[in-house]
VEXFIVEX-700930 format. One record per residue (C-alpha): residue number from 1; x, y, z. Coordinates in steps of 0.05 Angstrom, whole numbers, always signed. Each point is the difference from the previous one (the first is absolute). Example, Ala and Ser with C-alpha at 12.3 -4.5 7.8 and 13.67 -1.06 7.14 Angstrom:
 bakol      x      y      z
     1   +246    -90   +156
     2    +27    +69    -13
! end
This chain:
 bakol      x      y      z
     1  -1829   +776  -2620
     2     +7    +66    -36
     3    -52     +9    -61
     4    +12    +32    -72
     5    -53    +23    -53
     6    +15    -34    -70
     7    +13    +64    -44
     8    -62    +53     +2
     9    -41    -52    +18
    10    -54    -24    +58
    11    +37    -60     +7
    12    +40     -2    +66
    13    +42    -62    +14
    14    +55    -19    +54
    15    +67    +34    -20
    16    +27    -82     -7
    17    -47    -47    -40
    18     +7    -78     -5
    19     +9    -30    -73
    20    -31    -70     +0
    21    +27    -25    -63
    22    +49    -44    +31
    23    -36    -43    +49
    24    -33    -37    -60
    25    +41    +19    -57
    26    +74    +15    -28
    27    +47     -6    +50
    28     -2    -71     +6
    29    -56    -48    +28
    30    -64    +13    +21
    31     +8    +23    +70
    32    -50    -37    +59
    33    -71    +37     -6
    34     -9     -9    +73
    35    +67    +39    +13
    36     -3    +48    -54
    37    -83    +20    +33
    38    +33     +9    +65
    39    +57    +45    -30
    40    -45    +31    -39
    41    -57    +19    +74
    42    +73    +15    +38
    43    +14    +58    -50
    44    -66    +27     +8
    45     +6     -3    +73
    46    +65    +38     -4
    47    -38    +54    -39
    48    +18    -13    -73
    49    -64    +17    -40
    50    +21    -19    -74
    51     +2    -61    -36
    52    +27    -15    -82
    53    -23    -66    -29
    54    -22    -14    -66
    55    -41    -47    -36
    56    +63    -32    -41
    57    +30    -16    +69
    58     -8    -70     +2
    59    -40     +8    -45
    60    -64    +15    +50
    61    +40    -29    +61
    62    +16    +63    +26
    63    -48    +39     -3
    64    -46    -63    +30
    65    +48    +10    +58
    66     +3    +70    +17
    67    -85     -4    -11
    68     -4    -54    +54
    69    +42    +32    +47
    70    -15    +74     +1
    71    -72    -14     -2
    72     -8    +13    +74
    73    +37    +67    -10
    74    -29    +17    -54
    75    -21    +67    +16
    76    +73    +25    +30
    77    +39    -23    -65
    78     +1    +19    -70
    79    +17    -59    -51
    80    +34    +17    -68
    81     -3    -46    -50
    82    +16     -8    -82
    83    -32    -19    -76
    84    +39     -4    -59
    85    +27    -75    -14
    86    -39    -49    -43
    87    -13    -58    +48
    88    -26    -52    -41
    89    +42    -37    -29
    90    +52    -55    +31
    91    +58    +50    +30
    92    -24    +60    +38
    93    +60    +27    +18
    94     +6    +75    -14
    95    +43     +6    -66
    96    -18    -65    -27
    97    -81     -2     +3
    98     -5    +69    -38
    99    -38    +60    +14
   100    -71    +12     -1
   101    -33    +62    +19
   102    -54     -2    -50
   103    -64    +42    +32
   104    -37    -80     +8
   105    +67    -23    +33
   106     +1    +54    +44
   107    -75     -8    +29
   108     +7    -77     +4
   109    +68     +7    +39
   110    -41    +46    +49
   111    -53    -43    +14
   112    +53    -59    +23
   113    +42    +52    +30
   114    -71    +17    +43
   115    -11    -72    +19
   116    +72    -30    +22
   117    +12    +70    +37
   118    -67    -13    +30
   119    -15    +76     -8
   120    -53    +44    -25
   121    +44    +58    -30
   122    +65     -3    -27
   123    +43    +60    +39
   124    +61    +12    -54
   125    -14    -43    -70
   126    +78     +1    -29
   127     +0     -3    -79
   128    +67    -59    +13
   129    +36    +14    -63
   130    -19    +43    -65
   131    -31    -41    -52
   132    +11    +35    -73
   133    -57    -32    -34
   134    -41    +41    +41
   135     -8    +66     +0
   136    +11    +26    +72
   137    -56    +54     -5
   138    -45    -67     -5
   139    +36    -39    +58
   140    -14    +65    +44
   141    -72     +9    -27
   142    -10    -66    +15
   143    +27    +15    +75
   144    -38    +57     +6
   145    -70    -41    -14
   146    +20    -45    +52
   147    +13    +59    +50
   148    -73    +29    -18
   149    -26    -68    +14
   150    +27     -2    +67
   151    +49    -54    -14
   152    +66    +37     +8
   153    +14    +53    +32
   154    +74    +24    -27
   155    +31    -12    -58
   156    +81    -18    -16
   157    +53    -15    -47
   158    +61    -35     +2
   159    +64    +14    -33
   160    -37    +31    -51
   161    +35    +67    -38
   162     -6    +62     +7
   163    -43    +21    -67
   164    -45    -62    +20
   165    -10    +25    +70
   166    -25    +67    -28
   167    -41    -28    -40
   168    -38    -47    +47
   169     -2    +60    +46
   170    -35    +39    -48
   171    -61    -56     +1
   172    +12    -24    +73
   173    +27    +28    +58
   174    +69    -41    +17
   175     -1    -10    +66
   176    +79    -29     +3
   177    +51    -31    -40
   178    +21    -65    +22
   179    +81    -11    -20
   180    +60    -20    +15
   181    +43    +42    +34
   182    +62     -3    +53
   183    +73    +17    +10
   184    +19    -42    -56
   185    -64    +10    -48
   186     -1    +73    -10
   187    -24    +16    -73
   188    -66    +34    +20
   189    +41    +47    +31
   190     -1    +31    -71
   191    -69    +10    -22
   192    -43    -46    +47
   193     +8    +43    +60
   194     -8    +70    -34
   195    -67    -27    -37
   196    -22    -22    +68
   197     +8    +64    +34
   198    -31    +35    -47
   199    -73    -39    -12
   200     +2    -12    +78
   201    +13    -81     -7
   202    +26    -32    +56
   203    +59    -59    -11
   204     -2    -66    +24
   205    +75    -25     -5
   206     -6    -76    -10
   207    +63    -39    +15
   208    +31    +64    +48
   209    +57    -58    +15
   210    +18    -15    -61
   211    -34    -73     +4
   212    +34     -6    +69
   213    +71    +15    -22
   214     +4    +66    +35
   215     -8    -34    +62
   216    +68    -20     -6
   217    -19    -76     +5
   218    +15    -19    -61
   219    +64     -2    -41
   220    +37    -34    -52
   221     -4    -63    +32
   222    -65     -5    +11
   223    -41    -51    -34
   224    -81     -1    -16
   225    -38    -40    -14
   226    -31    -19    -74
   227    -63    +20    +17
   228    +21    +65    +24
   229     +5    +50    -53
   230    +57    +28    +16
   231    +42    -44    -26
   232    -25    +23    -70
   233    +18    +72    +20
   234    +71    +29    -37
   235    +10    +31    +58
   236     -1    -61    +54
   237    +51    -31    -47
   238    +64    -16    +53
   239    +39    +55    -47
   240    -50    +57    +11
   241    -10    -21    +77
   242    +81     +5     +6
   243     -5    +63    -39
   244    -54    +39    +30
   245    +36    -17    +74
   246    +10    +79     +6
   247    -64    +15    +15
   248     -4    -51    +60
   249    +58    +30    +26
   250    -34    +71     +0
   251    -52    -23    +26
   252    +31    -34    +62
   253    +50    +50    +16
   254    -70    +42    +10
   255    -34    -52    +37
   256    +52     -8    +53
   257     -4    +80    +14
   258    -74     -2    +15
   259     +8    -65    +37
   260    -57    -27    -66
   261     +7    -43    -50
   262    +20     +8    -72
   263    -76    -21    -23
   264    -22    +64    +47
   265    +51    +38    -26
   266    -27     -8    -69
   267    -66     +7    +24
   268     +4    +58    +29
   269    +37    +29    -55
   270    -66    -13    -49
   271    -43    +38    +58
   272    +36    +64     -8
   273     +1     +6    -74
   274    -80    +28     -4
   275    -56    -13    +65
   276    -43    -26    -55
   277    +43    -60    -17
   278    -19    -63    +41
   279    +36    -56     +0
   280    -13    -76     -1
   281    +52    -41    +18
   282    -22    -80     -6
   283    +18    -51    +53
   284    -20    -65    +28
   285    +27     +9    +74
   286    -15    +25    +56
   287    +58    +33    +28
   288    +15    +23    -75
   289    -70    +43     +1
   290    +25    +28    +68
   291    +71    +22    -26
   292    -41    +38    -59
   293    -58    +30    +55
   294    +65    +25    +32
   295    +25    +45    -54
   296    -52    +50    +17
   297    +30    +19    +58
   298    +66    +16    -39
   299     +6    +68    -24
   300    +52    +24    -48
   301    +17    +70     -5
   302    +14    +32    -60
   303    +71     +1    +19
   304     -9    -78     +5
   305    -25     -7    -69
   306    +39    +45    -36
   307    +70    -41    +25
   308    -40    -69    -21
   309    -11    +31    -64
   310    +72    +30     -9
   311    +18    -68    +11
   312    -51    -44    -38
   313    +23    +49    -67
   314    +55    -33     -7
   315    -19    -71     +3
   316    -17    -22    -66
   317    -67    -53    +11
   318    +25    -66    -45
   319    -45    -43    -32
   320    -68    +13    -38
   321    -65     -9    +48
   322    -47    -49    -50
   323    +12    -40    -50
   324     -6    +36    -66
   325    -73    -28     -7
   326    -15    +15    +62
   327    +34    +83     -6
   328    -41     +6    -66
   329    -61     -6    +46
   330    +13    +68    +44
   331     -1    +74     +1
   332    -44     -4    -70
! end
């Protein structure tokens, strides 16, 4: 497995990390923690280093999980995880509990983080979404204590904007920026990336397959389940699906010239845009983590990219990514 440094940083991960978030939480039920432990030692035996959970994921589930099964490991992986959400009331699901990242919140959600990750050092702390009753020179002060304690060792944010990104940076180092980005999400193209070049911060692209569609196994048809969220999404509505069918098509005529798949394709586009972007594409299967381990092997060449993105300007994305509620959360 190839490695990449996040940004400016120390931090070296594999060039492919896993995202956890679905084996407990999301895309439909609770997966089988016996399974998902296996999948989870499998991808560290196939040289994946780096792991995304988050306290909210469940909440607690998940990060209970990837503790308990990269414990033996410990010392050849580096676990990511997130604060932000206010888990104490009834429904902790992110957009409906609130945010919280209130300098108390923060330490308490450390200490638990410690304990269900069964670790003694936190190796990237992620700020999960921007909370604007708190100041963010505060919320990275508050990080930066926890680094001098020996608690954490890197600190993130996640779609977060670009004037709060300086500003944490100014107070704490930012490590990387955790946010969505793919094919079909491509708005930090715009000010993300350029920021991110500049202060040396790596990007970790969450959702690099657009929530699985750019695998080209899903479609208008398709139907989830009510527990998965996307089914709340505008743009996993059967008229957006339809709509957005372009894409697919792009990205299989691709696939079938490298003898890959269209979830490699897209992949492997995301690689060549910067070596400090990393991405972490979720799954729950086994053969699924090998198809994405594969993609490093695939390498575009510029003449490659440039005739994907000749052809991906003039396909039109349909369909807005979150809920309203949800949108107002991001790049703040």
């Amino acid at each position: 497995m190839q490695k990449r440094k996040l940004g400016r940083s120390s931090l070296e991960v594999s060039a492919i990390g896993l995202g956890c978030m679905g084996m407990s939480f999301s895309y439909g039920p609770p997966k089988d923690v016996k399974e998902m432990t296996a999948l989870l030692q499998a991808a560290v035996e196939r040289g994946i280093t780096f792991f995304d959970t988050a306290e909210v994921y469940g909440p607690f589930t998940n990060e209970t999980l990837v503790g308990e099964a990269l414990s033996p490991v410990r010392d050849k992986v580096i676990i990511a995880t997130k604060f932000g959400f206010d888990l104490t009331g009834p429904d902790h699901r992110p957009g409906a509990a609130g945010l919280n990242s209130r300098p108390e919140q923060i330490k308490r959600a450390v200490e638990g983080s410690l304990k269900r990750l069964k670790v003694q050092v936190i190796d990237l702390l992620y700020q999960h979404r921007v909370d604007p009753q708190v100041p963010i020179e505060d919320v990275a002060g508050t990080v930066k204590e926890l680094i001098q304690q020996g608690k954490v060792k890197h600190f993130g944010l996640s779609e977060a904007g670009v004037t709060t990104i300086r500003r944490a940076h100014a107070v704490q180092t930012v490590t990387a920026l955790q946010n969505e980005y793919s094919l079909w999400w491509r708005r930090p193209e715009a000010e993300i990336i350029p920021t991110l070049e500049e202060l040396g911060i790596g990007l970790v692209a969450y959702s690099p397959l657009g929530k699985g569609y750019l695998t080209g196994r899903i479609d208008h048809k398709t139907q989830f389940d009510s527990n998965d969220f996307r089914s709340t999404l505008p743009r996993f509505t059967p008229e957006a699906l339809k709509a957005n069918q372009e894409l697919i098509d792009l990205l299989n005529a691709m696939a079938k010239r490298f003898s890959a798949t269209p979830a490699q394709i897209a992949l492997a586009w995301l690689l060549a845009q910067k070596p400090w972007i990393v991405p972490i594409p979720g799954t729950t299967k086994l053969h699924r983590l090998d198809e994405n381990i594969g993609t490093v092997a695939l390498e575009l060449t510029p003449e490659d990219i440039a005739e994907i993105e000749h052809a991906a300007a003039s396909i039109k994305v349909q369909g807005d990514r979150y809920p309203a509620r949800l949108e107002a959360m991001t790049n703040i």
